[in-house]
N, C-alpha and C positions, 0 to 999 in steps of 0.2 A: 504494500500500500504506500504510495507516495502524499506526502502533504505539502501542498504548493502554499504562498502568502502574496499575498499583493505587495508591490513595488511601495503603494501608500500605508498598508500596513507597518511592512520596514520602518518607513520612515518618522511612523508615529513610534514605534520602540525607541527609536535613536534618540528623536528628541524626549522624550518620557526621561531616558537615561539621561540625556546631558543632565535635565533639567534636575535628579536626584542627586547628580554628580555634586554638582554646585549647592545647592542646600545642603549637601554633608559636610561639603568644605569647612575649613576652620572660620572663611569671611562669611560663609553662613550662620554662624553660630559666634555672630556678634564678636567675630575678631577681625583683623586686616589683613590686607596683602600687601607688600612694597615694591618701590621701583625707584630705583639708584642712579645716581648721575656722580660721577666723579671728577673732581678737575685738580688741576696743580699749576700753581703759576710760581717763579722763580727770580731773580732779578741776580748775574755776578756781579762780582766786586764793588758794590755800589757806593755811593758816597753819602758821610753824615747831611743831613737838613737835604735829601734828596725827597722827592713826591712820583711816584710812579702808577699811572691810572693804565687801564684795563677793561675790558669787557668780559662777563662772565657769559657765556651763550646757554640757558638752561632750557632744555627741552620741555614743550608746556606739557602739562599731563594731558593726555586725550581720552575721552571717554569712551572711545569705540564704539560709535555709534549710540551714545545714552547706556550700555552693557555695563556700566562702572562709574563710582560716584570717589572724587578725592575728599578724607576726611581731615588731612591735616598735611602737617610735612615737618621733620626735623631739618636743620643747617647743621652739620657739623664742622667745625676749620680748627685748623694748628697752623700758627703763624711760628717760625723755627726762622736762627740763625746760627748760619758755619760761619767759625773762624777760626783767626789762626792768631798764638803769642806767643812772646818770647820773654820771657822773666832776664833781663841784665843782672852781670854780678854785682856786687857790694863789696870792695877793698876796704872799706872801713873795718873799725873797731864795730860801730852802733848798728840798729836790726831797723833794717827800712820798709814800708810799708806802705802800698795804692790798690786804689779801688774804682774802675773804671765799669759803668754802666751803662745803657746806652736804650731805647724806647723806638718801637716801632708802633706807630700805628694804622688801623682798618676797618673803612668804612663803605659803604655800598646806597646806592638809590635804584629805585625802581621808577621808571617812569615821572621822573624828576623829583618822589619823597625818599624820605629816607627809609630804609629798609635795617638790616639789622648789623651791628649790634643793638637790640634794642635797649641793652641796663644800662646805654653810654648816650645821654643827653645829648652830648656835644656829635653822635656818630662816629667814634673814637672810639677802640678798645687797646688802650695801653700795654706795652710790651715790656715790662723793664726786665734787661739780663742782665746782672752782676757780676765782675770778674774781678776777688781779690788776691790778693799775694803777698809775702813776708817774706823778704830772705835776710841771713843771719851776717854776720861776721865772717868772710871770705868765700862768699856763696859763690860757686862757680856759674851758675846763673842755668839756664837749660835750649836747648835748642829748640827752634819753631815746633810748638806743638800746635796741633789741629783740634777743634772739636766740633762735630756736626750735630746739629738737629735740636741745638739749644732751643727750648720754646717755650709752650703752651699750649694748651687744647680749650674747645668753649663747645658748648653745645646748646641750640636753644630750639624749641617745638611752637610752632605755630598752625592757630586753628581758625582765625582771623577769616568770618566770612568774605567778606572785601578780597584782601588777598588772595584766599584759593580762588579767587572768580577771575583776578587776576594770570593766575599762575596757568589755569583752566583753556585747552585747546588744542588746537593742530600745530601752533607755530613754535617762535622760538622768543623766551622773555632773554629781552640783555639786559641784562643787571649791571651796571656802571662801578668799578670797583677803583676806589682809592687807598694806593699802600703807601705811609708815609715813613720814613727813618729819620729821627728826632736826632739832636745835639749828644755829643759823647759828653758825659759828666765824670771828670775825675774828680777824685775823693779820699779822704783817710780812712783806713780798713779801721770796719766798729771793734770792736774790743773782743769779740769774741774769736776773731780771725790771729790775735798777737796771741806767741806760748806766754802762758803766764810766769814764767819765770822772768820775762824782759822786764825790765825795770820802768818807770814811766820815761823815764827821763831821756832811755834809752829807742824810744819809738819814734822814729822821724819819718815824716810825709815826704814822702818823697817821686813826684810826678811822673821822673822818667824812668823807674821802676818796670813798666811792663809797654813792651810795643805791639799794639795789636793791631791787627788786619781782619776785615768784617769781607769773606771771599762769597758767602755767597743770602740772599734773606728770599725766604718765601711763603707760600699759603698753597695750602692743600685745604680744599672743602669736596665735601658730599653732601648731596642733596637729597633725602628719603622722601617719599613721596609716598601716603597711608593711603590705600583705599578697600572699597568693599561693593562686590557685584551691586548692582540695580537694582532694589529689591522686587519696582513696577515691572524689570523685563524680565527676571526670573518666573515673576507671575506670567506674565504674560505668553512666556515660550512654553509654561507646562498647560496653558488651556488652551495654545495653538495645537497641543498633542493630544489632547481630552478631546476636541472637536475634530481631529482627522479620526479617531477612533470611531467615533461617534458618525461619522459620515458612513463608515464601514458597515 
């Protein structure tokens, strides 16, 4: 005995099946799905009191035809600096001692407002790295050392109806980004940097202590993007398959 099915039959299981697939899912059950955008921008050897602008090109989220609703989006960025110093010796008797720091900052607009970081009034999120050093009594001093990827990290979640309407489409949002590198500030190393056996008397400030070289400063961001199927097209694709049935 053979049993044949109609070509619309089929097709009413098929869709039956997506449409169970999807309601089992985890965005069925009131959780999300993601969609990631990655970028990394860089700037070498740059120079103090330098300003370097940018375009971030973020791909808008698309709804696929209404099939997908965005609920939010996280930003995440690490703003890092490589460099490089070199500690001079000290022929003296006394323990010499600097403290050089130095502030990056990074801000963004969307369609001429400002966009994030949102906790910095000014559109500024401040960078300060610190690099102290103490050498003693006939320090031989140390050769060009390197360190990369000095930074910070920030992360912030936005649900901002406005903005995902914004964010929302087939094209591409350019997000205007300004990286700034702020003034080198030397300094005398706080107190907790000198061994405590130095005497006070014996701690001298001393400027030309460490030569540093800033080779390279940049921003890495991702862009999360929350969402969760349609709920009206989920409906609506399992009673497109109740009514093929039903035609049968």
């Amino acid at each position: 005995m053979s049993i044949t099915t109609s070509p619309c039959r089929w097709l009413s299981c098929v869709v039956l099946l997506s449409a169970a697939v999807l309601f089992a899912s985890p965005a069925g059950a009131d959780e999300w799905l993601e969609e990631t955008h990655v970028f990394n921008f860089g700037f070498d050897a740059p120079a103090f009191d330098s300003t370097f602008e940018y375009n971030l090109d973020l791909p808008q989220f698309d709804t696929a035809g209404g099939t997908r609703e965005i609920i939010g989006f996280r930003v995440d960025y690490s703003m890092y600096s490589d460099y490089t110093y070199t500690t001079n010796p000290n022929p003296t008797e006394q323990w010499h001692g600097c403290d050089l720091s130095w502030q990056q900052g990074w801000s963004t607009t969307l369609d001429g407002e400002q966009w994030f970081p949102l906790d910095q009034s000014s559109g500024r999120l401040d960078l300060t790295t610190g690099l102290g050093s103490v050498v003693g009594p006939f320090f031989p001093g140390t050769d060009p050392f390197s360190v990369e990827g000095a930074g910070m990290e920030h992360s912030e979640y936005h649900t901002d109806a406005e903005l995902l309407a914004r964010l929302t489409g087939d094209g591409i949002a350019s997000i205007e980004c300004t990286h700034a590198l702020l003034a080198l500030t030397v300094a005398t190393p706080s107190a907790r940097q000198w061994p405590a056996y130095v005497p006070q008397d014996q701690r001298i400030f001393d400027p030309e202590l460490i030569d540093l070289t800033l080779d390279r400063i940049g921003m890495d961001v991702t862009v999360t993007y929350y969402w969760t199927p349609e709920p009206t097209s989920l409906a609506l694709l399992g009673l497109g398959a109740v009514a093929l049935l039903r035609r049968r």
